[in-house]
N, C-alpha and C positions, 0 to 999 in steps of 0.2 A: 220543217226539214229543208226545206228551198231554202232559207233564208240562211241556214246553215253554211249549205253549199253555196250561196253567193260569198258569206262572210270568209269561205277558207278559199273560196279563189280569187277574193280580193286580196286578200292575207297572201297569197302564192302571186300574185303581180306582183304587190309590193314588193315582197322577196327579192323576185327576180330585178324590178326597175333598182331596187338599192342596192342589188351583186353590180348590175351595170353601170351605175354612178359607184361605186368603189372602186369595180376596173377601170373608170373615164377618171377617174380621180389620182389613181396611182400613174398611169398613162402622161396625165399633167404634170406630175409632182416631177417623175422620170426626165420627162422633157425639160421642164423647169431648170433644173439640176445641170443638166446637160447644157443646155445654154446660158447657165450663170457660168461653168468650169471652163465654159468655153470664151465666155467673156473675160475672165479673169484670168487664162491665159494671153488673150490678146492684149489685155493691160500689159499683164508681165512683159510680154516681149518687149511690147512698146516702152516700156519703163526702161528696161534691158538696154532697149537701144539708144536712148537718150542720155544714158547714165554712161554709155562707153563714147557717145560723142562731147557729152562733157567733159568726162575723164582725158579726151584724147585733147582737147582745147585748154585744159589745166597742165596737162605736161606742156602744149606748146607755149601758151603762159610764162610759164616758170623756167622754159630753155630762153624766152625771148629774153627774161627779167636778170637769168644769169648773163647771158651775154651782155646785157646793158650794164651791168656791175663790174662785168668784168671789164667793158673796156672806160668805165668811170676810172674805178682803180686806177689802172693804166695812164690816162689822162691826167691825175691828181698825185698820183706819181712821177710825169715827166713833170711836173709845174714843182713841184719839191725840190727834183731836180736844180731844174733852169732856175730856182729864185729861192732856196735853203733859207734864206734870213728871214725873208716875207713869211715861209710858209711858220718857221717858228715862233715868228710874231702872229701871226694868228692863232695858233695853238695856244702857247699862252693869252692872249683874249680868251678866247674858247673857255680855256678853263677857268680864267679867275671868273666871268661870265658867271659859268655853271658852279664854282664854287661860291658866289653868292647868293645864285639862287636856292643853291642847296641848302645854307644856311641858316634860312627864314625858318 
């Protein structure tokens, strides 16, 4: 009978030691969670933010790249101007150029 009641109070720790490793284990798991969500917002932000200072360095980009075109234009426009014959003799270059390379 002794042996009995050792085996059902050993049987009743065990119980109890695996109810408290379940609770230390959801306790983890909770926490875990919590600090991955939390990590993965701090990515995001930081994603966030990198991606609007990139974005803001591509419009600067592409305002600088218009302005550079525009004032080429402008440039290869007065030289049309000031020198008509030259510029049409190079056009024609130009194209027969490209018209024989098209060719091949």
């Amino acid at each position: 009978m002794n042996a009995a009641k050792n085996t059902d109070n050993d049987f009743n720790a065990l119980r109890d030691d695996l109810a408290a490793l379940k609770g230390d284990m959801a306790s983890l798991i909770s926490h875990m969670s919590d600090r991955a969500a939390s990590g993965a917002q701090s990515a995001a932000n930081g994603a966030q933010s990198a991606l609007g200072m990139m974005d803001e360095r591509a419009r600067d980009a592409l305002r600088s790249a218009t302005a550079e075109g525009d004032r080429a234009v402008k440039a290869m426009g007065q030289k049309v101007e000031e020198q008509p014959v030259t510029a049409l003799l190079i056009a024609l270059g130009i194209g027969y150029i490209g018209g024989r390379l098209l060719a091949r």
